[in-house]
N, C-alpha and C positions, 0 to 999 in steps of 0.2 A: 504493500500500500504506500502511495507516497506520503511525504510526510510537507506534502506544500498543495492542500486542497485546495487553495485558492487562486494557483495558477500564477500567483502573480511571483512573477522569478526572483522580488526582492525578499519576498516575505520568507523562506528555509534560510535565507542567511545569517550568519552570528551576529550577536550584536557586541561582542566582544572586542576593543578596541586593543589595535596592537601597540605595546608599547613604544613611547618616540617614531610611533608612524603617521597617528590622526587618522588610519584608517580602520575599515571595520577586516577584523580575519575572514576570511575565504570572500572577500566582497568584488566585487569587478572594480579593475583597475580604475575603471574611469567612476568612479563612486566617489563624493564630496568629502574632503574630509571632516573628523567625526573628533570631535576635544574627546577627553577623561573627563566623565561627568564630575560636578563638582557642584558645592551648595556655597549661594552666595550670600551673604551677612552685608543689606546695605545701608549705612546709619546715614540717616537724614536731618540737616538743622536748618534755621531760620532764610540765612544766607548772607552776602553782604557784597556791594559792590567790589570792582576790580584795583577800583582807586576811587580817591577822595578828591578827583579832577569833577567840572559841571557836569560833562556830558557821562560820564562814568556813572554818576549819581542819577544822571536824569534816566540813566537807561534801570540801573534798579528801582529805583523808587516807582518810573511807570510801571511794571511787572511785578512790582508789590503791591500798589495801591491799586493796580486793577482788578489785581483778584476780588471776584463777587465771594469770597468766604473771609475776605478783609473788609471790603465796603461793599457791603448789598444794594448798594442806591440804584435806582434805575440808569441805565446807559447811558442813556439821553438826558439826565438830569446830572451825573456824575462824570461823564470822560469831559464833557466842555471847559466844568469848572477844572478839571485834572489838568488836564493840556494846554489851557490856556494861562492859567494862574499860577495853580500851583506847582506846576511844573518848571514857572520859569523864577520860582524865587527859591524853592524849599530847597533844591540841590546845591544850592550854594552855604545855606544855612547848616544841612546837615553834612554837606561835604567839609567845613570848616571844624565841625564835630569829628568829624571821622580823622579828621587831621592830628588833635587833639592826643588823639589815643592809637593812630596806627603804628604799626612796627616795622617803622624806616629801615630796621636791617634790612628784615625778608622782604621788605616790601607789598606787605600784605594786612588784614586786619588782625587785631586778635582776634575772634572769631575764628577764621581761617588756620593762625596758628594754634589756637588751641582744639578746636575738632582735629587738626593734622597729626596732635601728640595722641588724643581717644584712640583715633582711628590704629595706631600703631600699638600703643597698649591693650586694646581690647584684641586685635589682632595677635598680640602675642599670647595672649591669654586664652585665645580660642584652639591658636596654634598647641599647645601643651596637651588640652584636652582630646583634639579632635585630629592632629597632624596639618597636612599640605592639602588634605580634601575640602577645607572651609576656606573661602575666601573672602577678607573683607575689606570695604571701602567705603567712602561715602561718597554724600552728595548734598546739594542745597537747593532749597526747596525757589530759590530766588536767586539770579546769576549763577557764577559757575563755581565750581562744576556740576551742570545740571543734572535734574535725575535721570533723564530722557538716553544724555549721552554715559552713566554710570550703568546704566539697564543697558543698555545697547552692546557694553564692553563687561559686563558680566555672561551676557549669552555669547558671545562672540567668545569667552575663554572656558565654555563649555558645563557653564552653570545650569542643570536642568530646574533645582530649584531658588527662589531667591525670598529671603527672610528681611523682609523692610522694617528698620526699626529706626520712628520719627522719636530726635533724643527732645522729647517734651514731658515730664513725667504727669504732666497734668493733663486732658483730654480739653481741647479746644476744638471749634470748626476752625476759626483763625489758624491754627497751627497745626494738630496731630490730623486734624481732618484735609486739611486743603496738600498737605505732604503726601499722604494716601490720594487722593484724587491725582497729584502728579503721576507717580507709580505709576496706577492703573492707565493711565494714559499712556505711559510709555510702553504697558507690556502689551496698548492695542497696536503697535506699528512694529511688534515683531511675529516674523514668518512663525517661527518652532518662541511659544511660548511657555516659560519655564512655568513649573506650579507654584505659586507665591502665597506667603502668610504676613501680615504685619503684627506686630507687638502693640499691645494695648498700654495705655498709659500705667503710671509706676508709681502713682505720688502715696500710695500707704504702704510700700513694699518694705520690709524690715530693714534689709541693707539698706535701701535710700535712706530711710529716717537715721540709721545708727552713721550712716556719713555724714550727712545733714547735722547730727548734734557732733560728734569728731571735728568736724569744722568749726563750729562755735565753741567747742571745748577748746581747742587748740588756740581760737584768736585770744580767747578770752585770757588764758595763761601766759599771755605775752603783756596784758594789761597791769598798769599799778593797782589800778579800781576797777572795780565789776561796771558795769552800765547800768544804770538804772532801769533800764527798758529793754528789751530785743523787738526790733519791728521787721518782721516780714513782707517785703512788699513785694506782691505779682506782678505779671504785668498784667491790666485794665482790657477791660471788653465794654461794649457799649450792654447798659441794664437791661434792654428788652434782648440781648442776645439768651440771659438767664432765665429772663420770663417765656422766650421760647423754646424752652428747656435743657440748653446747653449745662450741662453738669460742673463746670470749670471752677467755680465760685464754691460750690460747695465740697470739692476734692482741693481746693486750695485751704478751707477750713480746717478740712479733717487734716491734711498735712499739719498746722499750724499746731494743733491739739496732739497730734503725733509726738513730734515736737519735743513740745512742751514737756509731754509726758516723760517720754524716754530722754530728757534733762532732768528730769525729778523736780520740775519747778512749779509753783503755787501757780492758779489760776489767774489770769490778769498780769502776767511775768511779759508773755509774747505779745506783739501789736498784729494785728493783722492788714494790709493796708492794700490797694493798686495804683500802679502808677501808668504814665506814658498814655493818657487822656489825649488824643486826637478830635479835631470836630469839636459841632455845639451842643451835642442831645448827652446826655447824661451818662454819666460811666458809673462800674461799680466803686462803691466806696465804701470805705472814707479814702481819699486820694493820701497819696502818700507826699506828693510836696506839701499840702496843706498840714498834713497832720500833724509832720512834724516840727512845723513851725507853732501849732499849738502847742504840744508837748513841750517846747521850749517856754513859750508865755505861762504854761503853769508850774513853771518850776523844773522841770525837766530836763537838767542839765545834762548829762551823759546817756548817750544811745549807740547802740548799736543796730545795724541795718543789715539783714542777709536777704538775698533773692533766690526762693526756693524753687520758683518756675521755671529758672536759665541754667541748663545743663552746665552753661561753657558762659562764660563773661565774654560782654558783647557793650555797643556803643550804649545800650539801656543800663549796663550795670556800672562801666568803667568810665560814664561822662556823667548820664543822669542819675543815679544812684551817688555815686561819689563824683558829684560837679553841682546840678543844679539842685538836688535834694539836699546836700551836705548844705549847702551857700543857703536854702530857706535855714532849715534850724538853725545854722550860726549867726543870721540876721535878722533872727526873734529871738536871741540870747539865751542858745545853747551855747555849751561850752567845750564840750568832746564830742565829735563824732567818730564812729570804728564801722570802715565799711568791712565787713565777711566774703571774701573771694567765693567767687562758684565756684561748685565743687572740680569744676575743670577735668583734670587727670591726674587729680589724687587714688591715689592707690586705695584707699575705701569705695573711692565711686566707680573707678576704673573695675574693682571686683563686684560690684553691687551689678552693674552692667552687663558682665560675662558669664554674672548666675541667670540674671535676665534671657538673657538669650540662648543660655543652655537650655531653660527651661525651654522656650519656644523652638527650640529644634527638636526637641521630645518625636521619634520616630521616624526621623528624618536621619539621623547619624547614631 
């Protein structure tokens, strides 16, 4: 009996690929070649322009602000003001930010440099577990390097499946969601589409909180005095995104309380706060520049500020966080301010990550 009912002459052949050949064993010569299957780990962040020149800015900022899961405004009511207005002021404004705090070595943002350390730490760390069969890289959800072209060159090096992990530990449409829409985007414009999983947000996972207090523990031991306060600030969503039922606000809570708890600290210790208010319609609050310029007027001399929503310190944490939030409470007469670095690629967050994604590889290696 043959063992190819179906006639079709490819279907009896191995699919066994020869080593350092790219082909498949007993395959006809003239058969495409064929990678060593492989699973690919692709970490996704916010993004950030190429430079802090106009048109650099103007080209991210448009492909930031146009996403409908950043401004839902109608088309026709939002791209005119976008292109006409704010287009032609705001990249100078934030490109002179980005100035502020880029890293003239590399020539690149911190952003950039710091997902480029993740990527090779979690990388190494997957490497131990798993060997040379997991590959991983990333990508940004906004400039480059895009998800489109990081999909494109994980199937092209023989990734059947690809494990997307948006590094936002909190679930936003703004961020964990509009990261996932790119993906899937990009796995529509390939021929042989790999099977893909994404990772679900992370903000009550034991290792995040125990890195998360590791980091406050640590600043604070460098302190002569404790701080009066710790305020955690997110970054901000417009209020009606919560009323139509985006979760964000309330897994930013329960981090905060996380927290808290796993410091061993009294209730009313942590602030909870958002920042980085765009537009006129109301954001969640209490805003974090505002607040703590009160905290200041009541007496609230010493604070400390950590951002538990940014993986990696970016222009939100290392200008506005420690620039324009610092400058309110010192100009309602605070007197210490201690900003808390993201957790970056400390080695607490760097393993909190790689349990992460072991888990989500469950069945897959």
């Amino acid at each position: 009996m043959s063992d190819n009912p179906t006639g079709n002459p490819m279907a009896a052949q191995s699919t066994e690929v020869l080593p350092g050949q790219g082909r498949l064993s007993h395959a006809p010569a003239d058969h495409p070649p064929v990678k060593r299957a492989k699973i690919g780990v692709l970490l996704a962040n916010l993004g950030t322009p190429d430079n802090y020149d106009y048109w650099s800015m103007r080209r991210y900022l448009n492909e930031f602000l146009s996403d409908k899961r950043v401004i839902d405004y109608p088309s026709w009511k939002w791209q005119p003001l976008l292109q006409l207005i704010i287009l032609t002021k705001r990249p100078f404004t934030s490109g002179a930010n980005y100035k502020l705090i880029w890293n003239k070595e590399k020539n690149e943002s911190p952003l950039m440099t710091i997902t480029k350390a993740q990527t090779a730490a979690i990388a190494a760390g997957l490497a131990e577990k798993y060997g040379a069969d997991v590959m991983v890289d990333f990508c940004m959800r906004y400039g480059n390097p895009s998800t489109e072209s990081k999909v494109k060159a994980m199937v092209k090096a023989g990734c059947e499946k690809i494990l997307f992990f948006p590094l936002y530990p909190h679930y936003a449409g703004a961020t964990s969601a509009t990261a996932n829409d790119q993906f899937f985007r990009a796995l529509m414009k390939e021929v042989r589409q790999p099977a893909a999983r994404t990772v679900a947000e992370y903000f009550d996972n034991p290792l995040y909180i125990d890195a998360l207090a590791k980091s406050v523990e640590t600043a604070y031991a460098k302190l002569d005095r404790k701080p009066d306060l710790l305020v955690a600030s997110y970054h901000g969503m417009p209020k009606r995104y919560l009323m139509s039922g985006d979760p964000y606000h309330c897994q930013c809570a329960k981090t905060t309380r996380l927290l808290r708890e796993r410091l061993g600290w009294e209730k009313g210790a942590i602030d909870t706060t958002f920042q980085s208010v765009f537009g006129p319609e109301e954001w969640l609050k209490p805003y974090t520049v505002e607040h703590v310029a009160e905290l200041a007027k009541r007496g609230v001399k010493h604070i400390a500020v950590i951002a538990p929503a940014f993986s990696a310190d970016c222009i939100e944490t290392l200008e506005e966080i420690n620039g324009e939030i610092r400058e309110s409470f010192e100009h309602a007469g605070g007197e210490a301010f201690t900003y808390i670095p993201c957790l970056n690629d400390d080695t607490a967050h760097v393993d909190a990550l790689v349990s992460i994604i072991s888990e989500n590889l469950a069945g897959w290696v």
